[in-house]
Biopython code that builds the backbone (N, CA, C, O; Angstrom):
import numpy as np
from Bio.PDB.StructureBuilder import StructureBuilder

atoms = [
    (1, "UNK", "N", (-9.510, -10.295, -2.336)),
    (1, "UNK", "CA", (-9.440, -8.874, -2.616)),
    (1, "UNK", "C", (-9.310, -8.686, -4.124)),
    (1, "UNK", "O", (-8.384, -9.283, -4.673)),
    (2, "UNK", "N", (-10.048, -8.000, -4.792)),
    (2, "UNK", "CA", (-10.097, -7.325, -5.997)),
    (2, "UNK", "C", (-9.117, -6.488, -6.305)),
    (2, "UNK", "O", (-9.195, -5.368, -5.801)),
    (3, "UNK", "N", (-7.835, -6.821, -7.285)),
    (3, "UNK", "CA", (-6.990, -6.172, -7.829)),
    (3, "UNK", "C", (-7.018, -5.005, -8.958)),
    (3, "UNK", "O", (-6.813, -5.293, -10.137)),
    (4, "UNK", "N", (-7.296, -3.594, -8.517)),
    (4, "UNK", "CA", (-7.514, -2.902, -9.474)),
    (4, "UNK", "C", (-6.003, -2.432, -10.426)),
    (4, "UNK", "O", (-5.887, -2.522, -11.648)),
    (5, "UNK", "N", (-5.478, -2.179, -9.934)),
    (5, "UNK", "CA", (-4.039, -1.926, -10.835)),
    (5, "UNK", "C", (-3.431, -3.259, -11.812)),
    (5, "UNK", "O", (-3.238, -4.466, -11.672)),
    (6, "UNK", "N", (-3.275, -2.249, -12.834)),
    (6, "UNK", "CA", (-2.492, -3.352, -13.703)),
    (6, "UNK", "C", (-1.543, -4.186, -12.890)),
    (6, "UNK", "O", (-1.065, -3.832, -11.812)),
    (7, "UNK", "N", (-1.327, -5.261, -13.468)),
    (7, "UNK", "CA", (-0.641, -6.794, -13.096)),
    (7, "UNK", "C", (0.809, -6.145, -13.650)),
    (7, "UNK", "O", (1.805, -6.607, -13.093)),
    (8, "UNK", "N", (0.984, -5.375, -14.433)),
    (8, "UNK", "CA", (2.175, -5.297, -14.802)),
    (8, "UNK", "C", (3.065, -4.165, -14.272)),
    (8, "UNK", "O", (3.955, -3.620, -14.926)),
    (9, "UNK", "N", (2.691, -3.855, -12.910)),
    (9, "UNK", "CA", (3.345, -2.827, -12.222)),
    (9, "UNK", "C", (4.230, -3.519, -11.342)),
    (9, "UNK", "O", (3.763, -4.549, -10.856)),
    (10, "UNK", "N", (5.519, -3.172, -10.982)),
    (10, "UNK", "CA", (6.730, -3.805, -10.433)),
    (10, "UNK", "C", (6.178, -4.129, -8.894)),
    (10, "UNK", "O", (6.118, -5.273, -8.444)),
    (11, "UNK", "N", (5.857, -3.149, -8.295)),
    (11, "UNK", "CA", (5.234, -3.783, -7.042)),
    (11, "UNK", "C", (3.668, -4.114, -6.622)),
    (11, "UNK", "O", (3.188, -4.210, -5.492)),
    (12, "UNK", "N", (3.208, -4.217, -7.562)),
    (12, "UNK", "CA", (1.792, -5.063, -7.440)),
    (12, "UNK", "C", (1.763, -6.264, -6.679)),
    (12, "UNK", "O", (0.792, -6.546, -5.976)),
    (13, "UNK", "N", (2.667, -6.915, -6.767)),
    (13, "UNK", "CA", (2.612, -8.528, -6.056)),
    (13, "UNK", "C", (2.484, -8.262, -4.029)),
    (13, "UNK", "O", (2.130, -9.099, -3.199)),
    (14, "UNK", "N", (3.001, -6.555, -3.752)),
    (14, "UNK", "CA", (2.893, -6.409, -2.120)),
    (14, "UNK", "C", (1.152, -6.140, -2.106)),
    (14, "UNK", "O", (0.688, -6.425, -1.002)),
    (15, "UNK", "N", (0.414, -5.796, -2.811)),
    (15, "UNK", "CA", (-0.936, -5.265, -2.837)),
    (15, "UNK", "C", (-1.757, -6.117, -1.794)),
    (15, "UNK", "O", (-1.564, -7.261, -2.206)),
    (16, "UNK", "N", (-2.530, -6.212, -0.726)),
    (16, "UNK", "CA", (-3.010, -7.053, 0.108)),
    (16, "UNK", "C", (-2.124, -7.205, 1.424)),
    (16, "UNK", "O", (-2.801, -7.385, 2.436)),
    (17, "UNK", "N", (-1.069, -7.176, 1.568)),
    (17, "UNK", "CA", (0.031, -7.198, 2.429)),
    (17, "UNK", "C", (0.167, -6.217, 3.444)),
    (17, "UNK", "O", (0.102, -5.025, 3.144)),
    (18, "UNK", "N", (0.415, -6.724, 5.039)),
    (18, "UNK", "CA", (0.166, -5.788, 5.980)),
    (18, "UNK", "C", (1.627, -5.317, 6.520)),
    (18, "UNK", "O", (2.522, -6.008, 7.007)),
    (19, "UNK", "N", (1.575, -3.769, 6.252)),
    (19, "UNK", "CA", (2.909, -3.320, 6.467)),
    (19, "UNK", "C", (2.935, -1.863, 7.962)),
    (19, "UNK", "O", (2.113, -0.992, 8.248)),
    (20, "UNK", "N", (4.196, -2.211, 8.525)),
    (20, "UNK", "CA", (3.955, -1.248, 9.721)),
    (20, "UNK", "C", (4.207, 0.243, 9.416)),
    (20, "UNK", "O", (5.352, 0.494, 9.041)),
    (21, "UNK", "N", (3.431, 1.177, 9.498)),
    (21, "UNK", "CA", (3.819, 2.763, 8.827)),
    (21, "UNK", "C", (3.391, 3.598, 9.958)),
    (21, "UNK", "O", (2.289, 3.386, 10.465)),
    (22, "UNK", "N", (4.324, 4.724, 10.495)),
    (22, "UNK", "CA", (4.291, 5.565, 11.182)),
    (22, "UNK", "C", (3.675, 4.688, 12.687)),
    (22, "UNK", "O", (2.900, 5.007, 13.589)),
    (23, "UNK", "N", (4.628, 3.233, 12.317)),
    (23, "UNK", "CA", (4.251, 2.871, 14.245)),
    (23, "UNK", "C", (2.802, 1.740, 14.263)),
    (23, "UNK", "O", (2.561, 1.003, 15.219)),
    (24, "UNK", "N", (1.993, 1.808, 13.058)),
    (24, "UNK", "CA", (1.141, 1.622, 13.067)),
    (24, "UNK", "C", (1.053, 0.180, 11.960)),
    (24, "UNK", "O", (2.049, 0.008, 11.257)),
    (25, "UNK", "N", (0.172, -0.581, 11.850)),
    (25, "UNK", "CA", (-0.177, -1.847, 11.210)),
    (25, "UNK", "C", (-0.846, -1.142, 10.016)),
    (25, "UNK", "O", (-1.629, -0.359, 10.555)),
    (26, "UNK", "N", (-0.958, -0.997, 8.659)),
    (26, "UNK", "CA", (-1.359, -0.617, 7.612)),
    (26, "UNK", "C", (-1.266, -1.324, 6.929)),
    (26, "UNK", "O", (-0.131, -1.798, 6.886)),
    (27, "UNK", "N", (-2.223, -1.883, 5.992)),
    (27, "UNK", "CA", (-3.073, -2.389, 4.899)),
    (27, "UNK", "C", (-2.827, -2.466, 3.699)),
    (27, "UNK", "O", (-3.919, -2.288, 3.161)),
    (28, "UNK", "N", (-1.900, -2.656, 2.746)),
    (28, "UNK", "CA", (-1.452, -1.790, 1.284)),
    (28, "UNK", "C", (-3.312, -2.364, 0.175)),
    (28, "UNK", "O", (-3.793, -3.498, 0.178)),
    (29, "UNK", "N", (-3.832, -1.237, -0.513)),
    (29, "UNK", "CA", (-4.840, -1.926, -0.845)),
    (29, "UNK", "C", (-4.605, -1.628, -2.555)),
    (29, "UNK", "O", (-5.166, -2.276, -3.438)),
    (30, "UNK", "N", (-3.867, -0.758, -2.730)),
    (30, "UNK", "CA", (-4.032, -0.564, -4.185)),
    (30, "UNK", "C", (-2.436, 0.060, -4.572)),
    (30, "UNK", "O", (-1.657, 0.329, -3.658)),
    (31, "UNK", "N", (-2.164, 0.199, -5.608)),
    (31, "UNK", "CA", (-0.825, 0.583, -6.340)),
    (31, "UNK", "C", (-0.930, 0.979, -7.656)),
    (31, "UNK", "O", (-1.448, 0.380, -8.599)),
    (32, "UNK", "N", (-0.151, 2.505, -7.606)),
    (32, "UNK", "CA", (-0.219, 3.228, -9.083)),
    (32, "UNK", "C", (0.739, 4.263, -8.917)),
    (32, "UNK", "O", (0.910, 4.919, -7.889)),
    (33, "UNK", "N", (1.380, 4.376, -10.032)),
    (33, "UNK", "CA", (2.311, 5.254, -10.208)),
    (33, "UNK", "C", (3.383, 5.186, -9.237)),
    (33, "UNK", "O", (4.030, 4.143, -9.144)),
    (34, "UNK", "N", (3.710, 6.455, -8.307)),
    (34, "UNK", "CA", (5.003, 6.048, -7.391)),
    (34, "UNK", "C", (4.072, 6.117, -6.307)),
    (34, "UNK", "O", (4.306, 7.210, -5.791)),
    (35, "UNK", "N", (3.016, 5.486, -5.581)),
    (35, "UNK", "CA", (2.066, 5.481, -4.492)),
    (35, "UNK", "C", (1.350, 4.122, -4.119)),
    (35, "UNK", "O", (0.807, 3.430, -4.980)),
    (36, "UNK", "N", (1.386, 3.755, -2.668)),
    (36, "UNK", "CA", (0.885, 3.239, -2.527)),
    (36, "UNK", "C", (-0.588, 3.855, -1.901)),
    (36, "UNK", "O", (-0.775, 5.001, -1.489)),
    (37, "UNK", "N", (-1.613, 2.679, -1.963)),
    (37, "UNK", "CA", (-2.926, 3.447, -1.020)),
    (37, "UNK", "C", (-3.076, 2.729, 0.154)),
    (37, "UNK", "O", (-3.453, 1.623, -0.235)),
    (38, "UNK", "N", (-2.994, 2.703, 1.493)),
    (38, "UNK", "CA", (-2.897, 1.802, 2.372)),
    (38, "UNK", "C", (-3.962, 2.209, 3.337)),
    (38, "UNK", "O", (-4.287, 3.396, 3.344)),
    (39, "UNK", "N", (-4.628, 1.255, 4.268)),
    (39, "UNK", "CA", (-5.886, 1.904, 4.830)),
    (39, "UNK", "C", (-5.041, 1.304, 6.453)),
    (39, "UNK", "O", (-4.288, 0.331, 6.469)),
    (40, "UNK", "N", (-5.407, 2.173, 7.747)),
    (40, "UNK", "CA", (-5.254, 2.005, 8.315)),
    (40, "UNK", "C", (-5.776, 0.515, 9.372)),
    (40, "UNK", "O", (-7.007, 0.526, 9.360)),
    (41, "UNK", "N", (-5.388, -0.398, 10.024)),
    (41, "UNK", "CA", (-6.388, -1.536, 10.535)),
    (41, "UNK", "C", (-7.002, -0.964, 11.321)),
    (41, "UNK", "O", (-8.230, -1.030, 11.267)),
    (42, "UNK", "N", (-6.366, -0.212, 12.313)),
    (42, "UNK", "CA", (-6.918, 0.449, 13.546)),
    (42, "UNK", "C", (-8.689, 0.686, 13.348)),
    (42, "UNK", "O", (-9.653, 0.153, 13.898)),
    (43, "UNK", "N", (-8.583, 1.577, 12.459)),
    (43, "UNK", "CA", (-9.729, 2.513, 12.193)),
    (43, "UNK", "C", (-10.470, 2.637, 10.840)),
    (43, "UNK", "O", (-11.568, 3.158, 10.644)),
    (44, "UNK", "N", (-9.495, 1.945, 9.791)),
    (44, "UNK", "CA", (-9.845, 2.184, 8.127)),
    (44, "UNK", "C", (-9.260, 3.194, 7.449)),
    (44, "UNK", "O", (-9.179, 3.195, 6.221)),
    (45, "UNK", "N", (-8.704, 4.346, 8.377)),
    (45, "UNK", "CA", (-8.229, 5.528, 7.486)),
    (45, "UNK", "C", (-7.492, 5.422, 6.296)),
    (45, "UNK", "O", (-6.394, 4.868, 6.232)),
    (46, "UNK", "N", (-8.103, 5.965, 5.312)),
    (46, "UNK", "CA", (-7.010, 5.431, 4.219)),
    (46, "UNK", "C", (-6.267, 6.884, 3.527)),
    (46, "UNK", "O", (-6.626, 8.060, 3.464)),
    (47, "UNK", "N", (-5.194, 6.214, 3.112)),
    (47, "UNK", "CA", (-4.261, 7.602, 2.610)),
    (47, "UNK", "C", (-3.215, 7.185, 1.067)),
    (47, "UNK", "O", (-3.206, 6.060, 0.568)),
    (48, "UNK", "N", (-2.643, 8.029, 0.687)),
    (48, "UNK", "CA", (-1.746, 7.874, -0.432)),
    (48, "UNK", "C", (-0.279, 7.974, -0.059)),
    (48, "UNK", "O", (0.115, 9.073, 0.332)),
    (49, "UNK", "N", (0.681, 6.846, -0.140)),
    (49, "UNK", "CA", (1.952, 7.164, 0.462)),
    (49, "UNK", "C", (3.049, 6.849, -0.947)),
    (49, "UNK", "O", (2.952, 6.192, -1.984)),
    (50, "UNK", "N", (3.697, 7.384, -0.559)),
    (50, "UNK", "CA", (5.077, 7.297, -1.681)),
    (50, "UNK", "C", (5.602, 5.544, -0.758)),
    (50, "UNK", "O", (5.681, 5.193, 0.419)),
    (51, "UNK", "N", (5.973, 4.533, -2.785)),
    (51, "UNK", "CA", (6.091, 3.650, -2.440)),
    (51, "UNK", "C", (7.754, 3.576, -1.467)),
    (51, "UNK", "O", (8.062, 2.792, -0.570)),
    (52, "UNK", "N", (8.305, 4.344, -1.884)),
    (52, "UNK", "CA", (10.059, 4.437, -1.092)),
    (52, "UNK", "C", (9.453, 4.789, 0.475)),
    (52, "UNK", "O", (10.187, 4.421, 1.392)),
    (53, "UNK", "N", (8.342, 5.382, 0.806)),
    (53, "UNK", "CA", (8.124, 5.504, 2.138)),
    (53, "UNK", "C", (8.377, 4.348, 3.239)),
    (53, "UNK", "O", (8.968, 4.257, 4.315)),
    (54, "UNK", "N", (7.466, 3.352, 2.233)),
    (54, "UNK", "CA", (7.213, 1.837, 2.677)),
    (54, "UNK", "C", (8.484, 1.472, 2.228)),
    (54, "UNK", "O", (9.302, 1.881, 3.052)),
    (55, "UNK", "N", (8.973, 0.951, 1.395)),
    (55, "UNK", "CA", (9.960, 0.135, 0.972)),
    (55, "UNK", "C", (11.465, 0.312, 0.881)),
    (55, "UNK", "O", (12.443, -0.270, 0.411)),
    (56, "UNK", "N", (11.066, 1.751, 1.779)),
    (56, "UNK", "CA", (12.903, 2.317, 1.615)),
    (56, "UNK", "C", (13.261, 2.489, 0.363)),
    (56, "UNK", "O", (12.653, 2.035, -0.606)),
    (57, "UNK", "N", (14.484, 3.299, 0.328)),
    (57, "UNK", "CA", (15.237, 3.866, -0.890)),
    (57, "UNK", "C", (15.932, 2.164, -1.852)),
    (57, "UNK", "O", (16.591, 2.265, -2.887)),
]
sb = StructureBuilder()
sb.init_structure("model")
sb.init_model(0)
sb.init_chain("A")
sb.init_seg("    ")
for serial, (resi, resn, name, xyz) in enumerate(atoms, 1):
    if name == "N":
        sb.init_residue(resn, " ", resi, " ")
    sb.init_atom(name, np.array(xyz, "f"), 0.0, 1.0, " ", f" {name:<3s}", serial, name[0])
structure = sb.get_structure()
């Protein structure tokens, strides 16, 4: 997978990593600012989530 975000963002290293969101198996594919972009496996849907969504406070 092709890393578009800078290397020097604190959670870049989860980028590629399959995380469970709203019940569901999700994808993390990219990282910027306070967001992750995660695509759904199910189906591909992809969306913008706040990284504390995923990673807790």
């Amino acid at each position: 997978m092709r890393r578009i975000t800078n290397p020097k963002h604190p959670n870049v290293d989860q980028v590629g990593t399959t995380v469970e969101y709203e019940g569901e198996p999700h994808q993390i594919t990219d990282v910027g600012g306070s967001y992750f972009a995660v695509v759904r496996i199910r189906d591909g849907y992809g969306k913008n989530v706040k990284i504390r969504e995923i990673n807790g406070d």
